[in-house]
C-alpha positions in Angstrom: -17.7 -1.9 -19.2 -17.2 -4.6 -21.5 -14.8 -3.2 -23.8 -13.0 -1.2 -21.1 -12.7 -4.6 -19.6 -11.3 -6.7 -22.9 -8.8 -3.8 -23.4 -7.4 -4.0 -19.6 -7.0 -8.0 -20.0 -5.1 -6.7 -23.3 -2.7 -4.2 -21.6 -2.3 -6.3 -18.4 1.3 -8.1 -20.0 2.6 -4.3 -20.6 1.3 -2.7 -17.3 3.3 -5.7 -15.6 6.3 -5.4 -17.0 6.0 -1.4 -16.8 5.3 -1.8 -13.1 8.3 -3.9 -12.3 10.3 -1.7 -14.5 9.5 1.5 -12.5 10.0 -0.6 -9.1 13.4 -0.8 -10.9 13.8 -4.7 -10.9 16.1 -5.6 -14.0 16.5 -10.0 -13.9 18.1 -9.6 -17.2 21.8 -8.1 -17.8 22.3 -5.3 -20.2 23.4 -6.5 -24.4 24.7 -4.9 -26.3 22.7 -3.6 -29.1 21.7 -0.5 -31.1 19.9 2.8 -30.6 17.7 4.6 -33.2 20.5 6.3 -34.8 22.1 3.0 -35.5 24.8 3.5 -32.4 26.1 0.2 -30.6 25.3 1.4 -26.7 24.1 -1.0 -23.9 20.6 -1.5 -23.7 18.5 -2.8 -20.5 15.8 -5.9 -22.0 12.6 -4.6 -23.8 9.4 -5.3 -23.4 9.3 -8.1 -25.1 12.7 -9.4 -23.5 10.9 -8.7 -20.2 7.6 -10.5 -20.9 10.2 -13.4 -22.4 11.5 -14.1 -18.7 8.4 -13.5 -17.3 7.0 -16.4 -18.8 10.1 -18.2 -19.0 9.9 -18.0 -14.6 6.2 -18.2 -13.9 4.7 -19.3 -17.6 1.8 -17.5 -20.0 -0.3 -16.8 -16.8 2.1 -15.6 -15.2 1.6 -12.0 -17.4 -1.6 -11.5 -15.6 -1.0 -11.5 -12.4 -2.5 -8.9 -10.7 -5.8 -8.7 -13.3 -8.5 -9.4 -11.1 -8.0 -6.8 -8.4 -7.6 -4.2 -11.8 -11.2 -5.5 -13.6 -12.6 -4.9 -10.4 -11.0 -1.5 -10.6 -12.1 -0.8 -14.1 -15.5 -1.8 -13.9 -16.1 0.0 -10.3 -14.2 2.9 -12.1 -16.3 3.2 -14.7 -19.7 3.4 -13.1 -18.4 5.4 -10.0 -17.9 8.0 -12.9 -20.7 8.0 -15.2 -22.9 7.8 -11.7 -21.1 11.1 -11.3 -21.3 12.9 -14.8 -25.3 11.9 -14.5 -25.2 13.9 -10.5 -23.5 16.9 -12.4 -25.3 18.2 -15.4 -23.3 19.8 -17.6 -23.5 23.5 -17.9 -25.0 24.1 -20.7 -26.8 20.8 -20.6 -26.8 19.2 -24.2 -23.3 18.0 -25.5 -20.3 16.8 -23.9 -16.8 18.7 -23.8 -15.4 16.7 -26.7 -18.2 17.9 -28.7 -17.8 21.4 -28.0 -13.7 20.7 -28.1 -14.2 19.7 -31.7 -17.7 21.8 -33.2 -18.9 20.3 -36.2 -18.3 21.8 -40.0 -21.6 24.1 -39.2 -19.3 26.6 -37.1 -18.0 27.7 -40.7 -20.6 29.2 -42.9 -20.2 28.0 -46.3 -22.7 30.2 -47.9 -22.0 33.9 -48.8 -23.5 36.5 -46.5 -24.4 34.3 -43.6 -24.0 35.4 -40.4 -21.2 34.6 -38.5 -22.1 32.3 -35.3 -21.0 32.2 -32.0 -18.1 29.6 -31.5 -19.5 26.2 -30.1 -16.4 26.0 -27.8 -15.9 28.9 -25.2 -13.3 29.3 -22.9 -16.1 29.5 -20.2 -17.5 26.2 -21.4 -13.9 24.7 -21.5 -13.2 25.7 -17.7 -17.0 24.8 -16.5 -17.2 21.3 -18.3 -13.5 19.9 -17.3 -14.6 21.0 -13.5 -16.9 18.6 -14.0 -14.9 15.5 -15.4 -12.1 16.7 -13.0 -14.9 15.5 -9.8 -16.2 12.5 -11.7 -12.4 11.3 -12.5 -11.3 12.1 -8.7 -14.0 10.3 -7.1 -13.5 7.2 -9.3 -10.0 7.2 -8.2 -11.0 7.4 -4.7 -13.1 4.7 -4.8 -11.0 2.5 -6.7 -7.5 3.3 -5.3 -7.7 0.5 -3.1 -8.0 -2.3 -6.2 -4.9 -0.7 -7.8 -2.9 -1.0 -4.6 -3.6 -4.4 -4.6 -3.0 -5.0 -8.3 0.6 -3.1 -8.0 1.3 -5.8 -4.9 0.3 -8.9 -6.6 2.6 -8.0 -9.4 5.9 -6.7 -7.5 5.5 -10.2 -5.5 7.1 -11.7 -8.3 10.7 -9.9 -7.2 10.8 -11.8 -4.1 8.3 -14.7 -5.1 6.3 -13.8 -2.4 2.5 -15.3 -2.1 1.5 -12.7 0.6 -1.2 -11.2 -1.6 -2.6 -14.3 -3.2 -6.2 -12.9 -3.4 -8.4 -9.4 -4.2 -10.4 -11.0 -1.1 -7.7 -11.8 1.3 -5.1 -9.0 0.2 -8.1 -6.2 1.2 -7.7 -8.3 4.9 -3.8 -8.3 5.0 -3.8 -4.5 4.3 -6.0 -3.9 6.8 -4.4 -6.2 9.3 -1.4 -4.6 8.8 -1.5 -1.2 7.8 -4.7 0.3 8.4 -7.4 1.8 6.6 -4.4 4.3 5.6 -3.0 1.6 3.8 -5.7 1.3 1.1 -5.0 4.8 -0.2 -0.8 4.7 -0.6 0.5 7.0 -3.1 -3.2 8.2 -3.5 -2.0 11.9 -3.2 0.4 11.8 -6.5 -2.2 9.9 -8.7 -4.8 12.4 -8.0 -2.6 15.4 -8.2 -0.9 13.8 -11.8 -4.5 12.6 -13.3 -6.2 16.2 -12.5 -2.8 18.3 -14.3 -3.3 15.4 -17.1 -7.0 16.5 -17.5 -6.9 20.0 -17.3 -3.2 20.5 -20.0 -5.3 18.1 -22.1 -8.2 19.8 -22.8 -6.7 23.9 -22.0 -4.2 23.0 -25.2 -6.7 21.1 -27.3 -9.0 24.2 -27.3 -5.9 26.4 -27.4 -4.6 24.4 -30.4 -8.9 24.2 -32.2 -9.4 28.0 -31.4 -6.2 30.0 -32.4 -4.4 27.5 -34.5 -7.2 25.5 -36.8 -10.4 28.1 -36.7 -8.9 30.7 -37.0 -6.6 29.5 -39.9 -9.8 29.3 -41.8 -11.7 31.5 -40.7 -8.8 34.0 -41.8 -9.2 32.4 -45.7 -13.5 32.9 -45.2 -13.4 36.5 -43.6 -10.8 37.2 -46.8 -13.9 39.0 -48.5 -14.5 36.8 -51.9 -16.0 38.7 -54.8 -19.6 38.0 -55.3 -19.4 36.5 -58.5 -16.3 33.7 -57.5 -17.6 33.5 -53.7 -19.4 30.2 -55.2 -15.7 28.5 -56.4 -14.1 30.1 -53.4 -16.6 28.4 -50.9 -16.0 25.1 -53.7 -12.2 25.3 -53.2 -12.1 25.8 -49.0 -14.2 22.7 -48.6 -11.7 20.0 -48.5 -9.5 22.2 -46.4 -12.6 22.3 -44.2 -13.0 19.0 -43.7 -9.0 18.6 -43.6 -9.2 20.9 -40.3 -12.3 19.1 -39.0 -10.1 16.0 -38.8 -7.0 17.8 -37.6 -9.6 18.3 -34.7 -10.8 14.7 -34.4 -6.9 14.6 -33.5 -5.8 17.1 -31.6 -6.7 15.8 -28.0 -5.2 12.5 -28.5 -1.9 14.0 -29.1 -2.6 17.1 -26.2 -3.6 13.5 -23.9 -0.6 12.2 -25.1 1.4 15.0 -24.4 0.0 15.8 -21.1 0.6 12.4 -20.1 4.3 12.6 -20.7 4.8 15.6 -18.8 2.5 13.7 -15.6 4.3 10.7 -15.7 6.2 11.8 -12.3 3.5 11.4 -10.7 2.4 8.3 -12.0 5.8 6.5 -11.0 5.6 8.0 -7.3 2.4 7.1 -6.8 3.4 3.9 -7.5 6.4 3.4 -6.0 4.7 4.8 -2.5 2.0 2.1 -3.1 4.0 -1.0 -2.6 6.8 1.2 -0.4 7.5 -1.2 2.6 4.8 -3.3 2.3 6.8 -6.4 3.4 7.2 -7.5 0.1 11.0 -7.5 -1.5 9.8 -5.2 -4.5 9.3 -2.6 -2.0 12.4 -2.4 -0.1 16.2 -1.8 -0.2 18.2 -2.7 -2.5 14.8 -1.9 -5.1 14.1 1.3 -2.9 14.7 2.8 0.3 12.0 3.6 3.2 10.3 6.8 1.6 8.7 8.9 4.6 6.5 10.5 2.5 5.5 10.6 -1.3 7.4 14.6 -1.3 10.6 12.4 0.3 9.9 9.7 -2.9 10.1 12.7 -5.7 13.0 13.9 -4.2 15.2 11.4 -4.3 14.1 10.3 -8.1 15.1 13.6 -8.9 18.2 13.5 -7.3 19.2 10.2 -8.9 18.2 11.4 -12.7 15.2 8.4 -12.5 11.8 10.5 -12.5 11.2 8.9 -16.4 12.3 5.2 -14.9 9.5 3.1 -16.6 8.6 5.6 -19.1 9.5 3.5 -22.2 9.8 0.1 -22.5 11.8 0.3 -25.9 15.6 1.4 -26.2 16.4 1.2 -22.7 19.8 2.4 -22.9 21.7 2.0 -19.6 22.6 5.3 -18.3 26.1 5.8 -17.2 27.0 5.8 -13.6 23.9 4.0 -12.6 23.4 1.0 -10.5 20.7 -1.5 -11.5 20.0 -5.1 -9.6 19.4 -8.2 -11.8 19.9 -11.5 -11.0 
């Protein structure tokens, strides 16, 4: 909880200036600059442009707006889900999926004649096991949904310079007052459907990529059929490429995460955007955005407009042409 909690005070300057980016609120004009193939083109400000202004307007505490409400999020978050991992024994009851993701170097027999063993990793273990961190994920994000409304509010307020949600305390009452108990869980249907595809590309293409692309690679070069007499050297000369494909492994599902995560982000920008979706605060209204009806009515329009990536990167913003942006 700690550490989860000193990286989110660490990311909270970049998830505010991401969120305000995907609201689509530009305060700076576009200059003139260059992309990565060393063309002039106009370019929206950069992160660090945008964090620039930030505390240029509201000062170095100004970045964190919005923290609170997201520790409170975090830490909930994390114990909501290991309460549910420890209601849901795994199937097969000893190691976790990333374990069986990523077997060690005893899944290759290194000694002539030894048998070969059953794969650590089966497809059936694969499906079982991210059933169960697709519950334990969901129900955190159930429970917690209602901090990260909040923390998306506290932060769009700076559009308008509202003060409306001051406080994690007093926002919870103004939602309610105003919105309902629906109002705690807006844009809750994108975020769940975006973090459970997330999950389940992850982890089907990291045990894709381990099973057909790295063991089988070697196990190709071991099943070869060495001659007695140079099985020894043979065994000698595959052992760094053994150890080269156990970290290949080590590897794989933080680029299939990253992966997944690019091909998600959709979701993550409508749930968003339908979380602070005329709310009463400036961020969520026209000329920023127009009254969504529904989350379906959100995804829609982004698409039509060309702006379903809006946010994505924070680097290289190139203006696109024909495109209307507010600054001030």
């Amino acid at each position: 909880v700690l550490l989860g909690s000193g990286l989110t005070v660490l990311s909270q300057p970049l998830m505010y200036v991401k969120v305000l980016v995907q609201v689509g609120y530009e305060p700076l004009p576009p200059t003139l600059g260059r992309n990565i193939f060393g063309r002039q083109v106009y370019q929206l400000p950069g992160l660090f442009s945008y964090a620039k202004h930030i505390v240029k307007v509201d000062g170095r505490a100004g970045l964190f707006k919005g923290l609170a409400p997201r520790l409170c999020s975090s830490a909930i978050g994390t114990v909501v889900h290991s309460k549910v991992l420890q209601l849901l024994p795994p199937p097969w009851g000893q190691r976790p999926l990333s374990r069986q993701l990523f077997p060690p170097d005893s899944s290759f027999p290194l000694q002539p004649g030894a048998s070969k063993k059953e794969p650590v990793s089966s497809l059936e273990q694969v499906l079982k096991e991210t059933s169960r961190e697709m519950v334990a994920r969901s129900a955190a994000t159930l429970i917690t949904h209602p901090f990260h409304v909040i923390t998306l509010r506290c932060m769009v307020q700076f559009i308008g310079r509202e003060t409306k949600y001051s406080g994690t305390l007093s926002a919870f009452a103004t939602i309610y007052r105003e919105e309902g108990i629906l109002g705690f869980f807006a844009g809750l249907i994108p975020r769940l459907l975006g973090d459970i595809l997330s999950l389940w590309l992850c982890n089907m293409l990291a045990y894709l990529i381990n099973t057909y692309a790295l063991e089988n690679g070697v196990g190709s070069l071991l099943g070869s059929g060495p001659r007695p007499h140079f099985a020894g050297i043979q065994m000698l000369l595959l052992l760094p490429q053994v150890s080269t494909m156990t970290e290949m492994k080590s590897y794989s599902q933080a680029v299939t995460g990253f992966f997944a995560s690019m091909l998600t982000y959709p979701f993550v920008l409508v749930s968003n955007l339908m979380a602070v979706n005329n709310c009463g605060l400036a961020g969520g209204l026209l000329p920023y955005a127009p009254t969504y009806s529904s989350w379906l009515d959100c995804w829609s329009q982004l698409h039509r407009e060309g702006n379903m990536s809006r946010g994505n990167s924070l680097f290289f913003r190139k203006v696109p042409a024909g495109k209307r942006y507010v600054w001030e």
